[in-house]
Structure formats: structure tokens, C-alpha cells
C-alpha positions, 0 to 999 in steps of 0.5 A, spaced: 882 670 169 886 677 170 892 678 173 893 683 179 899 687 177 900 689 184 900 682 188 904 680 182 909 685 185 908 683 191 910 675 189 916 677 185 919 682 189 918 676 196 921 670 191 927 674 191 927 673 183 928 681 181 931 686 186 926 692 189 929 697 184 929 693 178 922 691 180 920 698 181 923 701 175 919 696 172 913 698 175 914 705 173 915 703 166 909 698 164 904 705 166 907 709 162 907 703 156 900 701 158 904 694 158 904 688 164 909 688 168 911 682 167 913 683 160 917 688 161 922 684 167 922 679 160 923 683 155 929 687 159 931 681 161 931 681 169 927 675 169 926 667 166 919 666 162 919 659 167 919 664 173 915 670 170 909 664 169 910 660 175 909 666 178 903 668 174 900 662 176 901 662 183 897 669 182 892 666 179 891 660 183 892 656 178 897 650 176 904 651 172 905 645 168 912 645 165 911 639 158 918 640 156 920 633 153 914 630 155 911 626 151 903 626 149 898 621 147 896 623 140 889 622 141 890 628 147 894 632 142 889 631 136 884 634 139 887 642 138 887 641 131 896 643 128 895 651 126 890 652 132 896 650 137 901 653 134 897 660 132 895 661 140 899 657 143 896 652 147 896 644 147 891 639 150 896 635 154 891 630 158 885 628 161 884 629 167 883 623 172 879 627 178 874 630 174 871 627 168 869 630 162 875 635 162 881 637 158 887 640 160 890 644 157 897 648 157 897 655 155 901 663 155 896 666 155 890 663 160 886 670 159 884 668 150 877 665 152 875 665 145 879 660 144 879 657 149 871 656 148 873 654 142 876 648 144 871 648 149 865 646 143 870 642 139 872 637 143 865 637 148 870 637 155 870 642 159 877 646 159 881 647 164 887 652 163 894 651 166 900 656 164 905 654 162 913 657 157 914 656 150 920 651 151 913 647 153 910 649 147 915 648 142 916 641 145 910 639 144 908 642 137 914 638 135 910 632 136 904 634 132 909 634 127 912 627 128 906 624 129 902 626 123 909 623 119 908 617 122 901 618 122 901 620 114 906 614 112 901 609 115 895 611 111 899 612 105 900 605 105 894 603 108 891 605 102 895 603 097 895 595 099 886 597 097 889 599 091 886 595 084 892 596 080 894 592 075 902 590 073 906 592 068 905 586 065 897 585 066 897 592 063 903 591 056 897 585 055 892 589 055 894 595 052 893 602 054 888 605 059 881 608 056 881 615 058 875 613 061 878 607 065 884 613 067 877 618 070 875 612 074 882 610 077 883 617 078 876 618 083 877 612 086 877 613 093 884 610 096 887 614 091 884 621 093 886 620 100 893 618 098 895 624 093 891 629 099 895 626 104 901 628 099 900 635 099 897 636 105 905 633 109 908 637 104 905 643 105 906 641 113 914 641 112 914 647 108 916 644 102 916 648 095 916 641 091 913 635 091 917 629 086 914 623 084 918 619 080 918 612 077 923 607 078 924 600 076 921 597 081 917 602 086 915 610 086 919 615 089 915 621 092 920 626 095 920 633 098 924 639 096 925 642 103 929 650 104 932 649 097 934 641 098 931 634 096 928 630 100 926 622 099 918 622 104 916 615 101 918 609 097 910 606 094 909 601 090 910 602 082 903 601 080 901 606 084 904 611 080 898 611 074 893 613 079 896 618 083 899 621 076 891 621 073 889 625 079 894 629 078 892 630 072 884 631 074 886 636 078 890 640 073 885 640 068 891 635 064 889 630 059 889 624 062 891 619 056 897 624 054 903 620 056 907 621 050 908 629 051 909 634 057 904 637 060 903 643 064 897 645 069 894 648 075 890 648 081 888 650 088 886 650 094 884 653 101 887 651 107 885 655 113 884 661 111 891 661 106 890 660 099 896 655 095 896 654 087 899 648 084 904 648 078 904 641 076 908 639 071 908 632 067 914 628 064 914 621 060 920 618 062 923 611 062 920 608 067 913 612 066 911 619 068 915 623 073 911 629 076 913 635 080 907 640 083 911 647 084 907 650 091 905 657 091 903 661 097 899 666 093 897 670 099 904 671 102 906 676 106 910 681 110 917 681 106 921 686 107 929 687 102 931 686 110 928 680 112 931 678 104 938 679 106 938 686 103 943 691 107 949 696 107 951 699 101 946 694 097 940 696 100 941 703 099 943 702 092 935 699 091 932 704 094 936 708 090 933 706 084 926 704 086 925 713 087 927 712 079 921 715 075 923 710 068 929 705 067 930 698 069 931 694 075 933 686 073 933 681 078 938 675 076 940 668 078 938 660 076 931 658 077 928 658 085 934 663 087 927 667 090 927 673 083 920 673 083 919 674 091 924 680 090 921 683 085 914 682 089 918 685 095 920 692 090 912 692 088 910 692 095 915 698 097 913 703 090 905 701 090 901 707 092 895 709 091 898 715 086 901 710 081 898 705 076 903 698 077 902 693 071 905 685 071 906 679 066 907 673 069 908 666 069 905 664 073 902 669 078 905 666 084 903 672 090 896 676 089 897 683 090 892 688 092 891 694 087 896 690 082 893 689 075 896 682 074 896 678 068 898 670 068 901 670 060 898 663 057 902 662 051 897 657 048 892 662 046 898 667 044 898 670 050 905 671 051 911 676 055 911 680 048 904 679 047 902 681 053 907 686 055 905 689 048 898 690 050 899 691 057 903 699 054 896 700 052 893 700 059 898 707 062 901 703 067 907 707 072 910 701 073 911 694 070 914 687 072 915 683 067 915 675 069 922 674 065 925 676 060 927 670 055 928 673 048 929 679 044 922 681 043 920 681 050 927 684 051 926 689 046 919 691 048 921 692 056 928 696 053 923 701 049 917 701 055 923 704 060 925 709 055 918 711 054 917 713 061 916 707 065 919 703 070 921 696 068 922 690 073 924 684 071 929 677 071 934 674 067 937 667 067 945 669 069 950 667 074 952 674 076 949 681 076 954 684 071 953 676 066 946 679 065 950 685 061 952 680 056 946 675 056 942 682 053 946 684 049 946 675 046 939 677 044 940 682 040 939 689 045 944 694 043 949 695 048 947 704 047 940 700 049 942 697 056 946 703 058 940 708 057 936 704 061 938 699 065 940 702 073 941 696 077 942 689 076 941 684 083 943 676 083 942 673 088 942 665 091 938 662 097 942 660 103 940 655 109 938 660 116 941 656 122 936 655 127 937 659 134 940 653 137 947 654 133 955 652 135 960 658 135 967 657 132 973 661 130 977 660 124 984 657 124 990 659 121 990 653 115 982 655 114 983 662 114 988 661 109 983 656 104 978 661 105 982 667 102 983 663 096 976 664 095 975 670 097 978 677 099 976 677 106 981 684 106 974 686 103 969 682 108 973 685 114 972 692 111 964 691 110 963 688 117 966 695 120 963 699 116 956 696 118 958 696 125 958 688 125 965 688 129 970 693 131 974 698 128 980 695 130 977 687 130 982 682 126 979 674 123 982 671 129 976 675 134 970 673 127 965 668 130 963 663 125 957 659 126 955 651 125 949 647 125 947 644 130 942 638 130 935 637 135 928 634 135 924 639 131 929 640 125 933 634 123 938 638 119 940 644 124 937 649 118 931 652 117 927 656 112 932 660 107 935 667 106 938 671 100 945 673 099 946 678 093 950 682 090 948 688 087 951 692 081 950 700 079 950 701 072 954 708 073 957 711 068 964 708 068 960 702 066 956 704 062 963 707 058 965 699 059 958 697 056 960 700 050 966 699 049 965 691 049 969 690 055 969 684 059 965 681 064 971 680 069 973 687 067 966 690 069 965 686 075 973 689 077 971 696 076 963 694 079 968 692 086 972 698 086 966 702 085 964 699 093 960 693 090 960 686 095 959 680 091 956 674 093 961 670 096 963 676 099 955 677 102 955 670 104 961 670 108 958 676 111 951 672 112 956 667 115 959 672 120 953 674 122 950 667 124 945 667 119 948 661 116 954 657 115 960 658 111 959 650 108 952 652 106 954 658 103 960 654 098 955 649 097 950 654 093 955 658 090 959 651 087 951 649 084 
């Protein structure tokens, strides 16, 4: 079904919804751009996307179907699996009363007859295409994930009350489960489908951990969620040895090993994304607690902006990437997102004309035309080990997972001096604490000031959705927060990088707060960096040297146009990326 431009004109224009010469300019602009009309009016903003389909409906002849807040049958909805409703917009929405066999369906774009075919075969009806807005689609996708959760609960209890579990007590008189008696547990049929269900809704909400952690009475699953935990289900606690021991089966862990931590792997594709398992286990008082670290390996589309990178900040990193040797260091606690910056940085410098190396534990994202090697330190595969063996392959570039001691330390020193440009992470708070911290290892202050260019630390701020509430600071909130931070300082940057006007003063500086919906519970969603980055300049590397202080070093790093974090993230907050509790929250951790 293709829409006729000049009748689509025509209907526009004899609505009265855009005057003649915005419609004729439009018209213009779309033949020169080979776009459709329609998405220039939307884009500039001369029309509503409920108007501009209402009127494409009207062209075509068919029905416009508004969804907002109307709810749908599961059974309808399911029939248009999640991920293909959310990736080409379009929603089942009920079947039709006057003709049998057929399905309505809402969509933007009725000219996808792939897949409309598609759901065509699948469901066995005949499809009947309806325009509808992304307000509607949106809707709507918030029902597939509160369908699925209720849906989810369901099943996982429906399965445990048909587990054939024993008590505590059946288990002391017994004594401990066989290995064998653990693999047969482990394959029982209730509990794949429970551990399945786990992993597939933590995947659904984006979650980056799964918690599974016994108590007195019950076991706890919980999800870490944009940086936060979050309780998903109460199970019965006899339910915790057969989910452990699937765990274990596929991690390739042992299952009558209770004693000891364990560590393990394992991975999944699920639709076309492939997802590796860092799973973890922990005897405790009450039994054994697992956590499973998600891993998107086929991550994509990064970018130091879409990081959080800007200003003086991001310019200093792309400084220091045109370096031929030397040492770039990421640093923060772990989760502060480290390793997807040094991805980021890899992404930027890979060309065909150099050879990039990495160490890693794990590999979290899979590079193309990167050698990358997963140490395992079982075997003597370790930082140093394979850092050392990798110097043997003529690599241009290295990343190195972490450094976490003085040989792996040593050897990443001695591979930038020798020609190499080395990225890596450390643990510290700041980016001038990672000064100390080196040389706490045993590296030569001369050794740091020789080869370390720029040092970034970084946290992980909530993003507020759209749907924000704007407020302005008082006088008691503006004087609170100056005894945090220099916001002398935060004005200046702002006006540097043209955020507000020259002569703007706090009283005229929007923050930001959450506001709550449907489809995000807490008014947040995803996470963004805020950094600090330092430039080890020759007035720091004297201090270096001279065995100056930390606070000493990060005076002079400010003086010489550094923004440190909290400063970032007021900035972040100004901007209304996040809000300013968030931004304390993290930086408080």
C-alpha cells in the first residue's frame, strides 16, 4: 500500500492542518531529499504524528486505530512474538468480529509486507493492517512486559509446588546429595523451566545480574537493574539446590563442591544476540548464593558521546588516542562501566593498518579484527602471563583487562615504553588516586610520568526518561549545594560549551526530577557515565616526582581546566540527563 504524495497534499492542505506555504516548502524539500512529505512536515514540526497518520490513513483507505491505554488480551498480543513488535512497530490487537480467520493489526508503517507476511504464517490468520502512532505502540509494548512478569511469576511457582524437593532436615538425616543424585536434580524438567524463566526475564528487563541468595526460610532472586538491586522472587528454600545445580551443569562447575567458591561460564543466542554467563558461587550460612553477571558479547554502537564524554574531557581522550605509545587508564569501582569505555576507545583506533591485542577476564564484547585472549588463571594463564606473551605477537595496541598487581603493572609500564599504546583499568576512586595506587605496587614514580598520559574515572548515573519534571533550585538548595561543589566552576563550563547563556546566573539553571509511568516504575532508564579526565602534563608529572599529594595533584589538575565528577555530574543533571539526588547517590557510594 503506497501512499500517493500529491492526494496526501491535497488532504493536509484541505484539513487546514499546515498552511499552504509551509506544505509547499515542505513539498519541495522532500524532492530534493527523496523523503516523504509527511516526514518532513514531522520532523520540522509542522504536524502532529496522530494527524500526519490519520491522514495517511484517510489516503490509503484504511482504518487509524489509536491503542493508547487500551488494554489487550494476552492471548491477542502473544501472537506477535516481543522483539518483533518492538523492532518493526507493529502490535496484534484483536481479532476481527466480522470476518473470521483475520487479525488486526496496528502499525506505522503498513508498506512492511515482509513482515506482515510473516505474522501472516505464524498465526495462520489473515492480516489486516491499520495505522496507528508510537504513543500507541508504546503502549502497548508496556503490556507485553507486564504480561510476561505476571505470566513469569506464575510459572515459576507453578513449577516449584512439582518440585521433588526434600527439607532441610529430610537432607541432615540423609546426609549430602550424590553428585549423581545433583545431575538428575539439575535435569529435572520443573527446574529448567524455572532457571530458563530466570534468565530469559532478567534478560527482558535489562537487568546486568542475576542474585540468588538463600535465606532462613525462603530463597531470594533479585535483579540489578541500571546499577540497582531489585527483589523479582520469594521461592520456596528447597528450591535453592536444584536451581544451584543447574547453575552448575551449565557452567561446567562441580556440583558436589559446596565447600569452595566456584566460578564458571556460559552462553546463549537469543534472537540473533549472542549473551555470555559469568556465573559465581558462594557458600554461605544458609547455603549457596549465586550471582550470574550478563554479558551482551555483540554489543554495539558506542560512542564516548553517547558515554557521556564531552567538552574539554573528550577532546583530551581523543588527544591521547593519536599517541603512537604510552598509557591510557580507566578507573572506578567495579560496574562504573571501565571496560565498555576502553571498548569504545578500541572501536575508535581499530583500522586495518594496526595490530590491536587485549587480556581480558572475561571477554565481555567480541571485536572484530581484535585478537583477544580470555586469561585463565587455572591453567597459568594470567594478566602477566598473557600480557608477556602477548608482547611476542607485534601488536600496535594493547588493552589489558586490569592491572592488579606489580607484575602485570610492570609489564604494561614496559610495553608503552617500548613502542606500544597501552589501555587498561585500575581500582581507585579518582583519577589522580590511580597515581598512588601505582606506585603502591612497586612502579617507579619516574616509570608513571614516562608513560602515563591520561587517567579517566568514571561512575554510572540513572538517565531520566523523556517524561521529566523541571524545577529550579532555591536559595537554601543553592547554598547546600555549593558546599559540595564549586558550581563558580559549573556555571563556567556550561557557558563554555554553550549549555546556557553568557550572562545566565543559577537562578535561570533548570534541574530536572523523575517522574514515575507505567512502563518505568522508577521514572530512570538505562545508565550514563559521569567522568573526570586528567592530563598528566608536565607540571604533574614534576608533583609525580616530588611525592606530592593526592589533593595536591587534583588542585593543580583543576587549575589546569580539569572537571571533576561531581562537577560532571551537576552538569549531567543541568542537562537533564539525570537528577541531582542520583548524581549524590553515586558519588556518596
Amino acid at each position: 500500500m503506497q501512499i500517493n504524495e500529491e492526494k496526501l497534499k491535497k488532504f493536509i492542505l484541505d484539513g487546514g492542518l499546515v498552511s499552504k506555504t509551509d506544505l509547499e516548502d515542505a513539498f519541495k524539500k522532500a524532492e530534493t531529499k527523496k523523503q516523504k512529505i509527511g516526514d518532513i512536515l514531522l520532523s520540522e514540526g509542522k504536524i502532529s504524528e496522530t494527524d500526519l497518520k490519520r491522514m495517511e490513513a484517510f489516503v490509503l483507505g484504511i482504518p487509524f486505530i489509536s491503542l493508547n491505554n487500551t488494554k489487550i488480551d494476552f492471548s491477542i498480543l502473544s501472537l506477535i512474538p516481543e522483539p518483533i513488535a518492538r523492532n518493526y512497530n507493529i502490535v496484534a490487537y484483536k481479532k476481527s468480529e466480522k470476518k473470521e480467520n483475520s487479525l488486526e493489526v496496528a502499525m506505522l508503517d503498513v508498506d512492511d509486507l515482509p513482515v506482515i507476511d510473516f505474522i501472516k504464517k505464524r498465526s495462520g490468520l489473515k492480516i489486516l493492517p491499520r495505522l496507528t502512532d508510537t504513543i500507541s505502540i508504546k503502549s502497548v509494548l508496556v503490556q507485553y512486559r507486564q504480561s510476561l512478569k505476571s505470566e513469569f511469576q506464575d510459572i515459576i511457582q507453578k513449577e516449584v509446588a512439582t518440585l521433588n524437593v526434600s527439607s532441610d532436615e529430610d537432607a541432615e538425616k540423609k546426609g549430602e546429595k550424590s553428585e549423581l543424585e545433583l545431575k538428575e536434580m539439575a535435569e529435572d524438567l520443573p527446574v529448567i523451566k524455572i532457571v530458563d524463566s530466570l534468565v530469559f526475564h532478567a534478560i527482558l528487563q535489562n537487568a546486568s545480574d542475576i542474585h540468588i541468595e538463600p535465606g532462613e526460610n525462603e530463597l531470594t532472586v533479585r535483579y540489578r537493574i541500571d546499577g540497582i538491586l531489585h527483589d523479582a522472587m520469594v521461592l520456596d528454600k528447597n528450591a535453592g539446590s536444584g536451581i544451584t545445580a543447574r547453575i552448575k551443569v551449565l557452567s561446567n562447575l562441580k556440583l558436589d563442591e559446596k565447600r569452595l567458591p566456584q566460578d564458571g561460564r556460559f552462553k546463549i543466542e537469543q534472537n540473533g544476540e549472542k549473551i555470555s554467563f559469568r556465573v559465581s558461587t558462594l557458600p554461605t550460612f544458609f547455603g549457596e548464593k549465586t550471582v550470574i553477571r550478563i554479558l551482551k558479547e555483540n554489543a554495539h554502537g558506542f560512542s564516548l558521546e553517547t558515554l557521556g564524554f564531552h567538552g574539554e574531557g573528550l577532546e583530551r581522550i581523543h588527544n591521547s588516542l593519536k599517541q603512537k605509545t604510552g598509557m591510557v587508564l580507566a578507573t572506578g569501582p567495579t560496574g562504573s562501566g571501565k571496560t565498555t569505555t576502553l571498548y569504545t576507545m578500541l572501536d575508535i583506533l581499530n583500522r586495518p593498518e594496526v595490530n590491536i591485542s587485549t587480556v581480558e577476564d572475561p571477554i565481555e564484547y567480541q571485536m572484530q579484527r581484535v585478537n583477544q585472549t580470555h586469561v585463565k588463571p587455572e591453567i597459568g594463564l594470567s594478566f602477566a602471563n598473557g600480557l608477556r606473551s602477548l608482547l611476542r605477537q607485534d601488536p600496535d595496541i594493547i588493552m589489558v583487562g586490569e592491572i592488579r598487581d606489580k607484575e602485570t603493572a610492570g609489564l604494561a609500564i614496559n610495553a608503552s615504553l617500548t613502542g606500544h599504546l597501552v589501555l587498561s583499568t585500575i581500582h581507585t576512586n579518582s583519577a589522580t588516586g590511580a597515581i598512588p595506587r601505582l606506585i603502591d605496587m612497586g612502579v617507579e614514580p619516574f616509570l608513571i610520568t614516562a608513560t602515563v598520559k591520561t587517567i579517566i574515572a568514571q561512575r554510572l548515573v540513572r538517565k531520566l526518561t523523556p517524561n521529566k519534571e523541571k524545577y529550579f533550585l532555591s536559595s537554601a538548595e543553592m547554598k547546600n549545594l555549593a558546599k559540595i561543589a564549586d558550581l563558580d566552576r559549573v556555571l563556567g563550563f556550561l557557558k563554555t560549551e554553550n549549555i546556557i547563556g553568557a550572562k545566565d546566573t543559577w537562578d535561570k539553571v533548570p534541574f530536572y526530577r523523575a517522574v514515575k509511568s507505567v512502563e518505568f516504575e522508577d521514572g530512570y532508564s538505562n545508565r550514563i557515565g559521569m567522568h573526570e579526565v586528567l592530563n598528566v602534563t608536565a607540571t604533574i608529572r614534576e608533583m609525580i616526582i616530588k611525592g606530592s599529594s593526592q589533593d595536591d595533584m587534583e588542585a593543580q589538575a583543576k587549575k589546569e581546566g580539569m572537571m571533576t565528577m561531581i562537577e560532571d555530574g551537576i552538569f549531567q543533571a543541568v542537562l537533564g540527563v539525570t537528577t541531582l539526588e542520583e548524581v549524590f547517590r553515586v558519588v556518596s557510594e
